[in-house]
C-alpha positions in Angstrom: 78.7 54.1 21.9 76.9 52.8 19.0 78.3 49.2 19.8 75.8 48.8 22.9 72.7 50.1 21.5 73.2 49.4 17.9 75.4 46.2 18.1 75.8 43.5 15.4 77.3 40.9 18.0 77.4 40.1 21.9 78.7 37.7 23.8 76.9 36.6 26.8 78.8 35.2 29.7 77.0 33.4 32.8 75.0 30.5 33.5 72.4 29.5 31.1 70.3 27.2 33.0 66.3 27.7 33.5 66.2 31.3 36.0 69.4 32.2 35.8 70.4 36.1 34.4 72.5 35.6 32.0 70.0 32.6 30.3 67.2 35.5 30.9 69.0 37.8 29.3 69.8 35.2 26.4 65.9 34.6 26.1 65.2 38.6 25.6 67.9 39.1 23.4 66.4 36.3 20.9 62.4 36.7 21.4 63.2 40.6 20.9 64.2 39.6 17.3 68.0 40.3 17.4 69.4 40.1 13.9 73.3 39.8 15.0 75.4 37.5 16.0 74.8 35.7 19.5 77.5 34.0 22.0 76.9 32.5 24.8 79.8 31.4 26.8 80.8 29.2 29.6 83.7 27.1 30.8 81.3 24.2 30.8 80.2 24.6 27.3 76.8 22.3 26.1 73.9 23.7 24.7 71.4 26.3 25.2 67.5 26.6 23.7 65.9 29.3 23.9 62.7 30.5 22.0 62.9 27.7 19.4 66.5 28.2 18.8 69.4 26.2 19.7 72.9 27.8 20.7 76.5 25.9 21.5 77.6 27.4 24.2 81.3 27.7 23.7 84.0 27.3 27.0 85.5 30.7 25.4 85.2 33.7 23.4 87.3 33.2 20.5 86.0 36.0 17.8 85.3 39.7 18.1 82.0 40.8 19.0 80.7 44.5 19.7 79.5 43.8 23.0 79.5 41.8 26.0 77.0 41.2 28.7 78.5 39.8 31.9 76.8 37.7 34.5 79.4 36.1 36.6 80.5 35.9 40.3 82.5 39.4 41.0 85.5 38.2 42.4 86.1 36.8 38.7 84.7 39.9 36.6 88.0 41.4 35.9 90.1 38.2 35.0 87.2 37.7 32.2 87.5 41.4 30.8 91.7 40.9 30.8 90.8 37.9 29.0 88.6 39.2 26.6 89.8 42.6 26.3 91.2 42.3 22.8 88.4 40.6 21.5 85.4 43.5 22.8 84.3 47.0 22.2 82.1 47.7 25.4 80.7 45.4 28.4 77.7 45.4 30.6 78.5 44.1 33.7 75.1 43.3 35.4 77.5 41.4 38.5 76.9 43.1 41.7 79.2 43.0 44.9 81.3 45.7 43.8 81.5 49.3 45.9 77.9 49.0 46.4 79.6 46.8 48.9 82.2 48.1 50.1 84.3 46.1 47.5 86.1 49.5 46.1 89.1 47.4 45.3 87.8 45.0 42.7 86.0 47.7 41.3 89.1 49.4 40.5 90.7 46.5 39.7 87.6 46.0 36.8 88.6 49.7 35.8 92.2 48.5 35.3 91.7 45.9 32.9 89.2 47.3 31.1 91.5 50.2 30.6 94.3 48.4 29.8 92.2 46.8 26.6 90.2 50.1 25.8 87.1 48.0 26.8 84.1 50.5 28.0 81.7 49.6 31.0 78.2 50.2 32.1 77.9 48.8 35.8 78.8 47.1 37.0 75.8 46.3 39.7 73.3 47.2 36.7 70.0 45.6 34.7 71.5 45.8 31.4 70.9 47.7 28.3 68.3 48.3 25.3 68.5 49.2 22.1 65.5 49.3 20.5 65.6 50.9 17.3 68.6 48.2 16.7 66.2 45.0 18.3 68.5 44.6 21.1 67.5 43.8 24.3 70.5 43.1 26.6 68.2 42.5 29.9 66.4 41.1 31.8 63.7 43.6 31.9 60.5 43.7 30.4 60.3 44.8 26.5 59.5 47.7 25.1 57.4 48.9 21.8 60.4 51.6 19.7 59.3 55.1 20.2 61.7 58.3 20.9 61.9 58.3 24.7 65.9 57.1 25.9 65.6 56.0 29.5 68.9 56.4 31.9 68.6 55.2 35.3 71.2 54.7 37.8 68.9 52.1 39.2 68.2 48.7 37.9 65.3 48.2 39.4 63.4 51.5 38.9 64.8 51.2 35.5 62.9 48.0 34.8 59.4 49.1 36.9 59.3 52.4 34.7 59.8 50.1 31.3 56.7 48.0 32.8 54.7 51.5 33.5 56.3 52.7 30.7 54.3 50.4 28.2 51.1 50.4 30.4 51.3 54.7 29.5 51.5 53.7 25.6 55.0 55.0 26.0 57.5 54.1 23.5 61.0 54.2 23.7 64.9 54.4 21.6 66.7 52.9 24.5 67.5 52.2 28.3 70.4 51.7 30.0 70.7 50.8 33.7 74.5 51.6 35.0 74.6 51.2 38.2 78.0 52.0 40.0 79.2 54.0 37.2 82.4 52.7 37.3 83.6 54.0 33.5 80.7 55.2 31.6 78.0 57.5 33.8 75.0 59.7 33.3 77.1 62.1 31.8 78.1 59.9 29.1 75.3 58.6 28.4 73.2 62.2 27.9 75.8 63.4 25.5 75.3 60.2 23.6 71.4 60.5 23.4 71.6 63.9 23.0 73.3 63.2 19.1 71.2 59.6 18.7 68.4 60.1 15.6 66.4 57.7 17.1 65.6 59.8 20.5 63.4 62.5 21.0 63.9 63.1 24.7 65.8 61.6 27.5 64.8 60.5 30.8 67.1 60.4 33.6 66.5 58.9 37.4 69.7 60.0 39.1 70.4 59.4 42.8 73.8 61.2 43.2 76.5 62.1 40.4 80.5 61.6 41.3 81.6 64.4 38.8 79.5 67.3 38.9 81.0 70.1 37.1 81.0 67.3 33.9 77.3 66.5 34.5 76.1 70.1 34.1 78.8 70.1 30.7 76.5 67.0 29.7 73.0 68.5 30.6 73.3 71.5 29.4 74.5 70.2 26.0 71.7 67.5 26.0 69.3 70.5 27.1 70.2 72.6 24.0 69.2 69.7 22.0 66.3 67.8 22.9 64.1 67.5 26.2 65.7 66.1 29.9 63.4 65.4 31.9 64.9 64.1 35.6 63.7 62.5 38.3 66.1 62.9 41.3 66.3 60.5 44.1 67.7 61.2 47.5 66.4 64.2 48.5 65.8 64.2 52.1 68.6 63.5 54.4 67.5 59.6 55.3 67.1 59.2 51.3 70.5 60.4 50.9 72.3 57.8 53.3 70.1 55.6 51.3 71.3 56.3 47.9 74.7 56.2 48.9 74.2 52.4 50.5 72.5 51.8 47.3 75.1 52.6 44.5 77.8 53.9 46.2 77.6 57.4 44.7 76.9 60.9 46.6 73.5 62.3 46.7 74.6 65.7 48.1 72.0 68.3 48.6 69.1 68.2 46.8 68.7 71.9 46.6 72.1 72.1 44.8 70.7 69.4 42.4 67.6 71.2 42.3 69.5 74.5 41.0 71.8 73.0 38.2 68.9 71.3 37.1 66.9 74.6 36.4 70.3 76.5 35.2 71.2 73.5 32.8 67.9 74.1 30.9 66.8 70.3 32.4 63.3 70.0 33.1 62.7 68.3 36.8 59.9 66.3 37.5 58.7 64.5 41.7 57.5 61.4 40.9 57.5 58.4 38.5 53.6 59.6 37.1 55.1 63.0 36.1 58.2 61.5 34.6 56.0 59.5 32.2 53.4 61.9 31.7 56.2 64.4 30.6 57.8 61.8 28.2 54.1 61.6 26.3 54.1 65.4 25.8 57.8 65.2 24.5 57.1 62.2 22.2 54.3 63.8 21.0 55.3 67.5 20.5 58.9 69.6 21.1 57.3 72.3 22.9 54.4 74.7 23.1 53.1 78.2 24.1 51.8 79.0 27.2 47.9 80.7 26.3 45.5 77.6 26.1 42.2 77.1 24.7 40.5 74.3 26.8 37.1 72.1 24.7 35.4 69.8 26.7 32.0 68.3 26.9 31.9 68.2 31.0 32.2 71.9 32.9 33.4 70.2 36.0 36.8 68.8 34.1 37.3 72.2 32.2 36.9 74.3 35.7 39.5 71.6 37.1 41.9 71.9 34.1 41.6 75.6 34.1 42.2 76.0 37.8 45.9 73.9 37.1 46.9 75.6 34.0 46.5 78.9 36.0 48.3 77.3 39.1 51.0 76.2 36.5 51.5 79.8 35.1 49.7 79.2 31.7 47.2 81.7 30.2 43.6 80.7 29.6 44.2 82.3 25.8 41.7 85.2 25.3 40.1 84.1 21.2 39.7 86.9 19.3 35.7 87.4 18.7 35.8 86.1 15.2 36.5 82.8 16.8 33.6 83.3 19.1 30.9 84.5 16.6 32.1 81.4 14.4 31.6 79.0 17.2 28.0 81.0 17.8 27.1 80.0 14.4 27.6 76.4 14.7 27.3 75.3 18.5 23.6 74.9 20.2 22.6 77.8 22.1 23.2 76.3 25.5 27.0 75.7 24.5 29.5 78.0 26.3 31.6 79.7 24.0 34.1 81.0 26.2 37.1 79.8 27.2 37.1 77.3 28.7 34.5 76.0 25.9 31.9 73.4 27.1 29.9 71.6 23.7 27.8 70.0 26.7 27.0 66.2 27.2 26.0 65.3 23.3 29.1 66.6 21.9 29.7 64.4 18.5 32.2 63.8 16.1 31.2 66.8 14.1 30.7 69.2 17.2 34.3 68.4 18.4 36.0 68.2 15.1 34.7 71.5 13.7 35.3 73.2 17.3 38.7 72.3 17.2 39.5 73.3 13.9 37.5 76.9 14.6 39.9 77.1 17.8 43.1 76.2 16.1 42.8 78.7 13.5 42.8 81.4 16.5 46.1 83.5 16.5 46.1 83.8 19.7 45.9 80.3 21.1 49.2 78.5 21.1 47.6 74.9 22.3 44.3 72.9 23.1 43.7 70.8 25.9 40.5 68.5 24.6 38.7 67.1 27.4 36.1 63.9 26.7 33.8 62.2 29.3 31.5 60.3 26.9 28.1 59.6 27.9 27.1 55.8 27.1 25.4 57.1 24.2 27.8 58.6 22.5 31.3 56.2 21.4 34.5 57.1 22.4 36.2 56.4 19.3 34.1 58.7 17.4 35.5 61.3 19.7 39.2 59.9 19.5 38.2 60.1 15.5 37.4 63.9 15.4 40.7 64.4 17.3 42.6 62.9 14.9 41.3 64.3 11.7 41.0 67.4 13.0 42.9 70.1 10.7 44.9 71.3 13.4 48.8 72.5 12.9 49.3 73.5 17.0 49.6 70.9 20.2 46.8 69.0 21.2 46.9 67.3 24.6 43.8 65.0 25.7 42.0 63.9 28.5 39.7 61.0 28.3 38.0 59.9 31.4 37.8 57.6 32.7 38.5 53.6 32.6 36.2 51.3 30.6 34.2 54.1 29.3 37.0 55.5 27.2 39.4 52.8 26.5 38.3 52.3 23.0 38.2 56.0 22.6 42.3 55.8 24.1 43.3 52.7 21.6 42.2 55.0 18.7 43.9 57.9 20.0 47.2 55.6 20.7 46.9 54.4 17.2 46.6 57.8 15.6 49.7 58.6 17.6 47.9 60.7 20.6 48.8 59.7 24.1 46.3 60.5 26.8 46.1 61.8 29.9 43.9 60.2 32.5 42.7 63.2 34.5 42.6 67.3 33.5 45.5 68.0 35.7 47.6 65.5 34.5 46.7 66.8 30.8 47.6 70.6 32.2 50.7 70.0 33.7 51.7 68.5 30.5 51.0 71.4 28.4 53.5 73.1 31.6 56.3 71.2 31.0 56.1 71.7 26.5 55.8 75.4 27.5 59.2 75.7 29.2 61.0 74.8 26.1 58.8 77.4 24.2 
């Protein structure tokens, strides 16, 4: 499927005046930098600017492109993909009024004709498509900055609110893809694709009911035994599940069902959109990590809090071995706690955390640190973030600044050094949980 996320051509086919999709779309596509070919079409022809840039529109496709991105009335969706069938490898029908409907028919008859041609579809009913890595942004959703985080979600809209939270978290991301109906290409496809893509170093899923499930758990399991799934399932009560199936036309099922192939795919499940990003920081960060933990922190009310969660979350506070203690002795003021959880007290500087760290980290029998900061106005949070980051330190090190204004030059360093942070010590815990289960 390299021809949606990596394409060197697409064909856009809608309206292209001021607010409509398809001239959205259109504007994405060329402000995100897209270094291919670009076609709009419409039977009206004219011309189109956009960004600085003028395009003809042309009344037809009349040359091969990779892709196509369809925004047309329904009723006239599969007439366009007979006609253009010879001349595409893939298309992203963003049209809705298709089963989601009620419309089964013309979804089939869409099916048909794309068949026919050997033309593969995402939607239709769908927001489109990213490729990132390749500078293609065939949606109408908000950009993204490239990381290693795919994004599949059956749901356009939640697609395009976790891009939008997405970037707030400092997230970055290799693709997204919103399919909607899942008339040809589903969730299943799509993890086995991400699962082999370079550019991605886990995959999140929002799912609200699959039609095929003995091929989904073929799909997770192989995209488990490669890289991190994290999924966030929809539909779990019964009201949710009538919902989901007015909503895309697919089967929730029960949850607990879900729940179970899930856990027996290797999949890691997470309950709400803040976990789902949280998770996708660990996993861009690190691929896993061990369960005993060695917690430093300037505050003792934080490091009580995160110990209480890694506990709850079936972690180990890690027991250091007392050559680790009597080195931290020799260097920490008196009043310093040199147990675990380790407390360097209010004044903590630069060389306090950086040296602590690196004393910890040399400890065989701590797998990971959780580093806890709550500056006092005297002391910068940068020159905290700083110590993290040249810290010699070879294990995972998940952070927790707090909070707002105080530390969000200490976060910008961190984010530039590559370290995402966690806004409060159970957040930071819980994402040393979810690295451990792929220890």
């Amino acid at each position: 499927m390299d021809f949606f996320f990596y394409p060197s051509s697409v064909a856009l086919f809608g309206s292209f005046k001021e607010g409509a999709i398809a001239h959205e779309i259109l504007r994405n596509i060329v402000e995100g930098n897209f270094e291919g070919r670009i076609i709009p079409v419409n039977p009206k022809g004219g011309t189109v600017e956009v960004a600085g840039r003028t395009f003809e529109v042309r009344v037809r496709l009349d040359e091969p492109v990779d892709t196509a991105i369809i925004a047309v009335p329904a009723r006239i969706v599969p007439a366009l993909i007979d006609e253009i069938g010879p001349l595409v490898k893939g298309a992203v029908v963003i049209s809705a009024g298709f089963s989601e409907v009620g419309n089964e028919e013309l979804e089939r008859e869409l099916v048909e004709k794309a068949k026919k041609h050997g033309v593969r579809i995402i939607g239709p009913n769908c927001a489109g498509i990213f490729g990132v890595h390749g500078r293609f942004f065939g949606s109408f959703e908000v950009r993204v900055k490239p990381g290693g985080l795919a994004l599949i979600s059956q749901s356009g809209a939640f697609g395009g609110a976790a891009l939008a939270m997405g970037n707030d978290e400092g997230i970055g991301f290799s693709a997204f893809v919103s399919y909607g109906n899942a008339a040809d290409l589903n969730e299943s496809d799509f993890l086995e694709y991400f699962a082999d893509d370079p550019n991605t170093r886990a995959i999140a899923l929002y799912i609200e009911g699959v039609k095929d499930g003995r091929r989904f758990m073929r799909a997770l399991r192989y995209a488990s035994s490669k890289k991190p799934v994290i999924i966030l399932k929809a539909g779990k009560s019964a009201s949710g599940a009538k919902a989901a199936a007015s909503h895309t036309g697919s089967l929730a099922g029960s949850y607990e069902i879900y729940r179970a192939a899930f856990k027996q795919a290797g999949a890691i499940e997470v309950g709400e959109m803040e976990e789902l990003f949280d998770a996708a920081k660990a996993f861009e960060m690190y691929s896993k990590a061990g369960k005993r933990v060695a917690v430093i922190t300037n505050s003792g009310g934080p490091g009580v809090l995160a110990t209480d969660k890694l506990e709850k979350l079936g972690l180990e506070m890690a027991k250091m071995s007392e050559e680790t203690v009597a080195e931290l002795r020799s260097f920490l003021p008196p009043q310093c706690s040199v147990k675990n959880p380790i407390d360097l007290i209010a004044d903590a500087d630069y060389e306090r955390y950086k040296r602590t760290i690196e004393t910890v980290c040399r400890d065989e029998n701590v797998d990971s640190l959780l580093v806890i900061c709550v500056p006092p106005i005297f002391i910068p949070s940068e020159e905290i973030a700083k110590a993290i980051i040249e810290a010699d330190c070879d294990k995972p090190v998940i952070v927790n600044f707090m909070a707002g204004e105080l530390v969000r030059d200490g976060v910008e360093v961190l984010e530039k050094g590559g370290i995402k942070n966690f806004s409060t010590p159970e957040r930071a815990a819980r994402a040393l949980a979810w690295l451990s289960l792929r220890w």
